[in-house]
C-alpha positions as CSV (number, residue, x, y, z in Angstrom):
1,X,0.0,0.0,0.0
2,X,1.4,3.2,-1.4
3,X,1.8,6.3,1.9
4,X,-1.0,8.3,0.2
5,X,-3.5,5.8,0.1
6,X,-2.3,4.7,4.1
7,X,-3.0,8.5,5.1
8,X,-6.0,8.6,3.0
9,X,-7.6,5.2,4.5
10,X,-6.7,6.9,8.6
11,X,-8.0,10.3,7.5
12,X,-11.8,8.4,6.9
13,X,-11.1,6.0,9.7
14,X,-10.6,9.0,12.3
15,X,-13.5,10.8,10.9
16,X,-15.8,7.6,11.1
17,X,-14.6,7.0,14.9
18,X,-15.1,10.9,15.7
19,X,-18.8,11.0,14.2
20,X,-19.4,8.0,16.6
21,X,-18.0,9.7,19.6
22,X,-19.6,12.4,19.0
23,X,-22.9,10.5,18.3
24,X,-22.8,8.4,21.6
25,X,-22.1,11.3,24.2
26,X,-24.6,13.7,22.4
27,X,-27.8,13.8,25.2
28,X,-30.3,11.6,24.0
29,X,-34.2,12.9,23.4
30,X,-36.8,10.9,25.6
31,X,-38.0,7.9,23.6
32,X,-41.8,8.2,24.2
33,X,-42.2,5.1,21.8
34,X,-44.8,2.6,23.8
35,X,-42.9,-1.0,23.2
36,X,-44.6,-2.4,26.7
37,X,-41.6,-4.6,26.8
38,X,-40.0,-6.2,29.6
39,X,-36.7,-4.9,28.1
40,X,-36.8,-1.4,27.8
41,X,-36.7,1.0,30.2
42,X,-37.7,3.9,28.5
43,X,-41.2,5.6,30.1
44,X,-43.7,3.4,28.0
45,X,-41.8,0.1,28.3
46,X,-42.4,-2.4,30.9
47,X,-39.4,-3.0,32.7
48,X,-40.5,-2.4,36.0
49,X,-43.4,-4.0,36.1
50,X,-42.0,-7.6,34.6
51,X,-39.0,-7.2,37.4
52,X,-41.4,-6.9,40.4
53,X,-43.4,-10.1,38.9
54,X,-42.0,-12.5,41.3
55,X,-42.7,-10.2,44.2
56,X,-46.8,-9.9,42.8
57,X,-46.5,-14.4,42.1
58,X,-43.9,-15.1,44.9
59,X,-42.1,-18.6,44.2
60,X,-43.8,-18.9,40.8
61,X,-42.3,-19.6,37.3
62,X,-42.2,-16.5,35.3
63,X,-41.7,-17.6,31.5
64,X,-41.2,-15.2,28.6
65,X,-43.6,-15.9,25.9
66,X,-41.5,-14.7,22.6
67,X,-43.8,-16.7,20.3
68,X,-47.9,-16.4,19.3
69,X,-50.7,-17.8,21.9
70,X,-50.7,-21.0,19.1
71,X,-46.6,-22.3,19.6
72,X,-46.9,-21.4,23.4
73,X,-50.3,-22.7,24.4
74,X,-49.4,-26.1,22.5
75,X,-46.4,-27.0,24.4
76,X,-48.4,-26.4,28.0
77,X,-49.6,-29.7,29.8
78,X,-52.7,-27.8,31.4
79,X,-51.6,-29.7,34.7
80,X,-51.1,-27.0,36.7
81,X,-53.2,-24.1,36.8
82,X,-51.5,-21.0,35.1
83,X,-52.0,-17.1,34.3
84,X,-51.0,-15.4,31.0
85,X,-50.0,-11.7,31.0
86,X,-51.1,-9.7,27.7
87,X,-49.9,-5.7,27.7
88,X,-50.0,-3.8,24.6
89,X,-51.5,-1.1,22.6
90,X,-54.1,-3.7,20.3
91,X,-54.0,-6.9,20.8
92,X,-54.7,-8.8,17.7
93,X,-54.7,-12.8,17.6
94,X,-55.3,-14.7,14.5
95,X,-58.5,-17.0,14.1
96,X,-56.5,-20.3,15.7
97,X,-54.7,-18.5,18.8
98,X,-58.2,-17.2,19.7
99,X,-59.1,-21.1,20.0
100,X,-55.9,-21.8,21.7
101,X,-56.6,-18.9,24.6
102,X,-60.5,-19.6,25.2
103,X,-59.6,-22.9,25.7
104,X,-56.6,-22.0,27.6
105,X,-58.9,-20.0,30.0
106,X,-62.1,-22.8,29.3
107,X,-59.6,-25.4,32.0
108,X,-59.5,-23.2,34.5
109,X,-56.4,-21.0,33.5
110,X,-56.4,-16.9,33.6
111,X,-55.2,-15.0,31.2
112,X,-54.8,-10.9,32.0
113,X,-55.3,-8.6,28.7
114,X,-54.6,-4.6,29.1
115,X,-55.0,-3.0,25.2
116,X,-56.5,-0.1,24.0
117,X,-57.9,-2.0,20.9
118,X,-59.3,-5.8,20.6
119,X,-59.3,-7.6,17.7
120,X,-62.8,-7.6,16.5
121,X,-63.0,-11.3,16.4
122,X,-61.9,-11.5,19.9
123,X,-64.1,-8.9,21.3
124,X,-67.3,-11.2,19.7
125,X,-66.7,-14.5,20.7
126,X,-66.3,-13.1,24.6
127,X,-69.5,-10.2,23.6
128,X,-67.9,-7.1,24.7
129,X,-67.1,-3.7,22.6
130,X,-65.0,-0.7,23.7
131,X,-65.1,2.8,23.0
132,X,-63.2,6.2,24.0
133,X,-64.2,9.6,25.3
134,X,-61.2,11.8,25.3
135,X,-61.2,14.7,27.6
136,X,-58.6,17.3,26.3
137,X,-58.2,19.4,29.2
138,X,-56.1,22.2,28.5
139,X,-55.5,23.5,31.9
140,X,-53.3,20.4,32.8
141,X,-50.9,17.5,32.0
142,X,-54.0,14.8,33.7
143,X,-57.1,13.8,32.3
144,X,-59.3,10.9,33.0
145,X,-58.3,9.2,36.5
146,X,-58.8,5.9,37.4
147,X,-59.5,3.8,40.4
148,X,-61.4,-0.3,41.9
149,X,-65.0,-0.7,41.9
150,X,-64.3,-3.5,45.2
151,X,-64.1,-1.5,48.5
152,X,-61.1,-3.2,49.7
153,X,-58.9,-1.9,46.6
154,X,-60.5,1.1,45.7
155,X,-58.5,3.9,47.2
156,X,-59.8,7.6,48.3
157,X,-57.6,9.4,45.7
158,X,-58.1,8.4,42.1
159,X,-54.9,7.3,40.3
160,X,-54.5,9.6,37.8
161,X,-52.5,9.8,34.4
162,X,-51.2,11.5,31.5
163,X,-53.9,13.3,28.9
164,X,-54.8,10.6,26.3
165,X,-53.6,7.2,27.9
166,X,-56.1,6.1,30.0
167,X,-59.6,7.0,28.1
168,X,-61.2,3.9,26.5
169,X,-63.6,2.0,28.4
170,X,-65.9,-1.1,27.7
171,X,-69.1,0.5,25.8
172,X,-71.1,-3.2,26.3
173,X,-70.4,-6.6,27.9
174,X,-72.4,-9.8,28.9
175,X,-73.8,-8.5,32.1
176,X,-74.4,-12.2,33.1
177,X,-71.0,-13.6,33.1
178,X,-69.0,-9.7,33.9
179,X,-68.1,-8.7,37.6
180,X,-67.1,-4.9,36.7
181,X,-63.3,-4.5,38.3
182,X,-62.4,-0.9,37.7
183,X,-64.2,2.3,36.1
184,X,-62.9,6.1,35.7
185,X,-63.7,8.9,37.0
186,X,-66.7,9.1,34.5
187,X,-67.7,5.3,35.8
188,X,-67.3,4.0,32.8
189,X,-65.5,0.5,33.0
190,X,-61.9,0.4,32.0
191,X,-61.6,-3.3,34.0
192,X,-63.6,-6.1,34.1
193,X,-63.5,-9.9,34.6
194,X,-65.2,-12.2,32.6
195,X,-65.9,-15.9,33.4
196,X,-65.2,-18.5,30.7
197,X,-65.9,-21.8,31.2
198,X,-63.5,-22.5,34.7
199,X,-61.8,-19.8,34.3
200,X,-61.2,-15.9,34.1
201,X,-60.7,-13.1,31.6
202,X,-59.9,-10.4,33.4
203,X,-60.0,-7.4,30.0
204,X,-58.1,-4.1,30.9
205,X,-58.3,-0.7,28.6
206,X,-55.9,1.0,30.2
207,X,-52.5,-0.7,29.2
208,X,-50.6,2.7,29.4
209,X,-51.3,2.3,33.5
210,X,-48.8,-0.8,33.6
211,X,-45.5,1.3,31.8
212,X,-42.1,2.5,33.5
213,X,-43.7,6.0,33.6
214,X,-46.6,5.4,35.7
215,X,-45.0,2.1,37.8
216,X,-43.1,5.3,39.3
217,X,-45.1,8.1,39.0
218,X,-47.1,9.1,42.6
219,X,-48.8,5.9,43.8
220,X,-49.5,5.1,40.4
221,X,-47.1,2.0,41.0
222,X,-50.0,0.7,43.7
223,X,-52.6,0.5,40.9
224,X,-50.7,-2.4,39.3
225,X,-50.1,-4.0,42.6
226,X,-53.7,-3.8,43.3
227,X,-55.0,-4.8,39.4
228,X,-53.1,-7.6,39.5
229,X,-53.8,-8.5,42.7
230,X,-57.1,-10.4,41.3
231,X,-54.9,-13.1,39.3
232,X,-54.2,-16.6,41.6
233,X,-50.8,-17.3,42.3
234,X,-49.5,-19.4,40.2
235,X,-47.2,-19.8,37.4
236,X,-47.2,-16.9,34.3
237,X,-46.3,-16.7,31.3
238,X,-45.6,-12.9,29.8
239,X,-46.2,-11.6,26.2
240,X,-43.5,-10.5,24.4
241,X,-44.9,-11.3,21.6
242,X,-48.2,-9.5,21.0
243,X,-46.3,-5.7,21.0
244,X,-46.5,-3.1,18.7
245,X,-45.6,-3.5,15.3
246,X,-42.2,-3.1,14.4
247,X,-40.8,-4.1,18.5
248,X,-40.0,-7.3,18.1
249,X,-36.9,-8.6,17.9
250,X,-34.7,-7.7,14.6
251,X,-34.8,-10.7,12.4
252,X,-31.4,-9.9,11.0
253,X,-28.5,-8.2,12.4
254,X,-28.7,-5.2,10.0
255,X,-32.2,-4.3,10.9
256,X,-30.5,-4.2,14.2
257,X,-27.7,-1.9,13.4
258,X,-30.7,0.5,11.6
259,X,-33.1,0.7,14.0
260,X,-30.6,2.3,16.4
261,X,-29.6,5.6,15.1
262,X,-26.2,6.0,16.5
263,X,-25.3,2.7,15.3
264,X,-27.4,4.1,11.9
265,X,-25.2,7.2,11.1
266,X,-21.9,5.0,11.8
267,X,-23.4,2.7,9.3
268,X,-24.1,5.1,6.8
269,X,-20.7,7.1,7.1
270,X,-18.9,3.9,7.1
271,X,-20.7,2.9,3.7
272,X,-20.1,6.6,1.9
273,X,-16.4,6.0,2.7
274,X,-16.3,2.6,1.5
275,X,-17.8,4.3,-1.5
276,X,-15.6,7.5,-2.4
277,X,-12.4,4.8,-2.2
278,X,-14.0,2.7,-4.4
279,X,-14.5,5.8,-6.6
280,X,-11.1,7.5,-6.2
281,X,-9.2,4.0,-6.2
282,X,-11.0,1.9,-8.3
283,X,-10.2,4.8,-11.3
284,X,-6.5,4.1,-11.2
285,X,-6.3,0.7,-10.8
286,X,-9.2,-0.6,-12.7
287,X,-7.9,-3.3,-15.7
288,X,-9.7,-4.8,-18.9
289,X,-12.1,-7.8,-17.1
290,X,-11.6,-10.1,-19.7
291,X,-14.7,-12.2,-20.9
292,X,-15.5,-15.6,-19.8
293,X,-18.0,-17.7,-21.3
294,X,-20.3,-18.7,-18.5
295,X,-20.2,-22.5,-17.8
296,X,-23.4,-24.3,-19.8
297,X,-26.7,-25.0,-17.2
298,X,-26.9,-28.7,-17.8
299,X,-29.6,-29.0,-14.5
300,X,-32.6,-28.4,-16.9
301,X,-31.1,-31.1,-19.4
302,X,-30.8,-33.6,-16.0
303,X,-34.4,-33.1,-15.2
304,X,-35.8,-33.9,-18.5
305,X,-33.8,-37.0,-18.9
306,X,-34.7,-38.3,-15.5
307,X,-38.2,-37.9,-16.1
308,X,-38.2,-39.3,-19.3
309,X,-36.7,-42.4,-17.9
310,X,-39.4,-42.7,-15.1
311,X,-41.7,-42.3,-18.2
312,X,-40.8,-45.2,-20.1
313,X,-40.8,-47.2,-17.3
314,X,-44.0,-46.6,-16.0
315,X,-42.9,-46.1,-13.0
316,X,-45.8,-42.9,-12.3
317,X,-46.1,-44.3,-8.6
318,X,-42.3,-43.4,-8.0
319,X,-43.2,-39.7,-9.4
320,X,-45.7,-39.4,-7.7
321,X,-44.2,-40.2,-4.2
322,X,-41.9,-38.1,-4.8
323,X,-44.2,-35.0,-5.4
324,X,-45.6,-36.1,-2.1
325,X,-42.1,-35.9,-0.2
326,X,-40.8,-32.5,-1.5
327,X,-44.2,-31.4,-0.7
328,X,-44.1,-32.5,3.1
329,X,-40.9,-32.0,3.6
330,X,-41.7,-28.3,2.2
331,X,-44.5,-27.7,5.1
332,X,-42.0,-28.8,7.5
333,X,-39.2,-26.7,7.2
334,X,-41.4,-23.8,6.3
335,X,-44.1,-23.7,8.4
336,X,-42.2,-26.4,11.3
337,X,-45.7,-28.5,11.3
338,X,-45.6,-32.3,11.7
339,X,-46.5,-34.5,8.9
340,X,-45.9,-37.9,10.1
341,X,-49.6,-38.2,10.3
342,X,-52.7,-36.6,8.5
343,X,-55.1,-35.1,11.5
344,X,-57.8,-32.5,11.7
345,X,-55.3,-31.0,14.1
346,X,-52.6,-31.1,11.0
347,X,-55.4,-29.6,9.1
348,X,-56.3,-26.7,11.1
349,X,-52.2,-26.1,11.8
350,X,-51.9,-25.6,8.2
351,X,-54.8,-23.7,7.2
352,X,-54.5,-21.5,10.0
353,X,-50.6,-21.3,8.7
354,X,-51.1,-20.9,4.9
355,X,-54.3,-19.0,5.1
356,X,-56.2,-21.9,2.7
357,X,-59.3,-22.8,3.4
358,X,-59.6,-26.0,5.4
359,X,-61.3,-27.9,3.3
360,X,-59.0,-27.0,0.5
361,X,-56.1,-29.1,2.8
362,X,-58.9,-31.3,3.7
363,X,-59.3,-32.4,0.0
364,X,-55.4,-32.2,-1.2
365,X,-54.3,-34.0,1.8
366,X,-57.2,-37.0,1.2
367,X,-56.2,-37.5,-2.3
368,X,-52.9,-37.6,-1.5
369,X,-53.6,-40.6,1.0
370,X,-55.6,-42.5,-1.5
371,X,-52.5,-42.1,-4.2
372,X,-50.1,-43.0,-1.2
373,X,-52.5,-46.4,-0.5
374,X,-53.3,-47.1,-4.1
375,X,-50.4,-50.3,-5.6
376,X,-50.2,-48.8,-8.9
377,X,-51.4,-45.4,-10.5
378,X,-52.4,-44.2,-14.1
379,X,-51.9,-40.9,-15.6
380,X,-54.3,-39.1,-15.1
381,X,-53.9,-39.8,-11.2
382,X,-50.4,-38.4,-11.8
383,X,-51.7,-35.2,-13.9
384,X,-54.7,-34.2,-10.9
385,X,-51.7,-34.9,-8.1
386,X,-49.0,-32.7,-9.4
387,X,-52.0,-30.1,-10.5
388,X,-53.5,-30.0,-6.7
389,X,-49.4,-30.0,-5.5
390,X,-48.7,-27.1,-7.9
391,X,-51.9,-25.1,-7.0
392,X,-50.8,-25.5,-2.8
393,X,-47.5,-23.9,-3.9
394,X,-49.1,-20.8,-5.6
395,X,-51.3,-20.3,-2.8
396,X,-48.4,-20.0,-0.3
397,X,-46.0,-17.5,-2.3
C-alpha cells in the first residue's frame, strides 16, 4: 500500500470514529415510543413492572412468551393451573390463537389482557365492545383518573394519568358472566373480569397504567399491585410477543444496526467511505475484465432425462411419491408442522398457517392418501396430483 492511500484510508477512519463519539455522548431525546416490553426501560416500556413479577407471584415460574398464543399454548400440559399476562396497545390474535386462549382459559387458567384496541374477532366470541371519550383538558398535563369498583382496593384518591392514555372503556359486555373491576372517574368500565368456562378473563383498557412511567409516577405503581392482585398465584407466562408493530426482535443483524440511530449514522458514514475509495481508487487501478464464457446449465437437461426415464418405465407411482415428499418435507421446514400423520389438528395447523381454506387441505391431503395407498397409478392420477401440489405452492407464495 502506497503512503497516500495509508494516510488517505486513517483520514476516513478517524472521521468515522469521531462521528461516533460524537454520536454516543450527544444527550439523547426521551423515547416516548410505547414497546410495553420487559426490556426497555424507556417511560412506556415495561421493565418495572416484569421485574417486580416475582414479588406480585412469589415462588412462581415467570416464563417469557416470545412466540404467538398457538406455539406457546401447544407445548403447555394444562396440569397445573396457570396465568397469561397480555400488555399492549391492540392486541390482535389470529383465528386459531383465539381457539388456543378460550380454551386455555375454558380449563380453569387466567389470562390478564390490558390493550386499547381488541381484535374484533376476539371482542365477539367473549360479547364485549370498547369505546373512547377523550377529555382534552387544556388547563393540565392529567385527564381521565382511574381507580377499583371493590371496596377493599379502591382507594380515596383516584390514580391519575397522562392526557390521552387512559380514556377507552368497555361500551357493552355480557352482564351475566362480567363482575365490573375498575371504572374512571366518569364510571365507565376500564376493568372487568369475565368468566369462561373454569376460568377468568380479566379485560383491561388502560394498558398505558402498567409502563415504566406510571410504575413510578405518585402511587400510580400501587394501581398495578392492586390490578393484578385479582390473578391466583400461580405460574405466568408474559407476552412478548403481542407488541407493537415493528418491536419485536430484529430478524437480521442489519435491521439491528438501523433501527438504532447512533449505530445508523456510523453505518451510513462507514458505507459513503467505503464508497468514495472505491471511486477514487477503483479509477487508477481498474484493468480490462476479460470475458469468460459462463459454464453451460446442464440442471434443466438432467431433469428432463430423468423424467423421461421414469416415463418409459411406467414407473408414475415413483413420481408421484416423490411429489408427495418434497411437498411435506416443504411444510415442514417452512411452516415447522408435523406431517408424520394426516389429523384435523394437522389440518387446522396448516390452514391456520397458509391461510387456505380448510377444506381446500382437507381435500389435497385425502387425495394424496388414497394415491399413497393405491399399488399402482395411471396418468391421469399423476396429472390431478402434481395439479393440486402445484396449486398448494401458488397459494403459499
Amino acid at each position: 500500500m502506497k503512503k497516500g492511500e495509508r494516510r488517505y484510508i486513517i483520514f476516513l477512519v478517524c472521521i468515522f470514529i469521531a462521528l461516533i463519539a460524537i454520536e454516543y455522548n450527544a444527550p439523547q431525546p426521551v423515547n416516548w415510543r410505547p414497546t410495553f416490553s420487559k426490556n426497555d426501560k424507556i417511560p412506556y416500556g415495561s421493565y418495572v413492572l416484569y421485574d417486580y413479577l416475582e414479588d406480585i407471584f412469589p415462588g412462581k415460574r415467570i416464563t417469557p412468551a416470545e412466540r404467538d398464543l398457538y406455539n406457546v399454548l401447544s407445548k403447555d400440559d394444562g396440569k397445573e393451573n396457570s396465568s397469561y399476562i397480555i400488555i399492549s396497545d391492540g392486541f390482535y390474535p389470529d383465528t386459531l390463537d383465539v381457539d388456543y386462549i378460550t380454551n386455555y382459559v375454558k380449563k380453569g387458567h387466567s389470562v390478564f389482557i390490558a390493550a386499547d384496541f381488541f381484535d374484533q374477532a376476539f371482542a365477539d366470541s367473549l360479547k364485549f365492545k370498547c369505546d373512547n371519550e377523550y377529555d382534552f383538558n387544556l388547563l393540565g398535563k392529567d385527564s381521565t383518573s382511574i381507580n377499583f369498583t371493590n371496596p377493599s382496593l379502591h382507594t380515596e384518591k383516584n390514580f391519575k394519568y397522562r392526557q390521552g392514555t387512559v380514556e377507552n372503556y368497555f361500551k357493552t359486555y355480557d352482564t351475566t358472566k362480567t363482575t365490573i373491576l375498575g371504572e374512571n372517574s366518569k364510571l365507565k368500565a376500564n376493568y372487568i373480569a369475565l368468566k369462561y368456562g373454569a376460568g377468568t378473563f380479566y379485560l383491561s383498557t388502560v394498558p398505558y397504567a402498567f409502563t415504566n412511567y406510571n410504575a413510578l409516577k405518585g402511587n400510580n405503581g400501587e394501581y398495578i399491585f392492586r390490578a393484578l392482585s385479582y390473578l391466583p398465584i400461580a405460574d405466568v407466562y408474559w407476552d412478548e410477543y403481542y407488541k407493537p408493530e415493528g418491536m419485536k426482535i430484529s430478524a437480521t443483524p442489519l435491521e439491528f444496526v438501523l433501527g438504532n440511530p447512533t449505530l445508523k449514522y456510523a453505518y451510513y458514514v462507514m458505507m459513503f467511505a467505503i464508497l468514495l475509495y472505491v471511486i477514487f481508487e477503483g479509477k487508477r487501478k481498474q484493468r480490462i475484465i476479460p470475458i469468460i464464457t459462463p459454464l453451460k446449465n446442464t440442471s434443466l437437461e438432467f431433469v428432463e432425462t430423468i423424467g423421461r426415464l421414469y416415463f418409459q418405465k411406467g414407473t408414475r407411482s415413483g413420481i408421484a411419491h416423490k411429489k408427495i415428499t418434497f411437498l411435506l418435507d416443504y411444510i415442514r421446514t417452512r411452516y415447522h408442522i408435523n406431517t408424520n400423520a394426516f389429523s384435523d389438528t394437522f389440518y387446522q395447523s396448516l390452514s391456520g398457517k397458509t391461510l387456505i381454506p380448510l377444506e381446500d387441505i382437507t381435500n389435497l391431503f385425502n387425495y394424496i392418501a388414497k394415491v399413497q395407498a393405491a399399488p399402482a397409478i395411471d396418468e391421469i392420477t399423476l396429472m390431478t396430483l402434481n395439479d393440486q401440489i402445484e396449486n398448494f405452492y401458488r397459494k403459499t407464495q
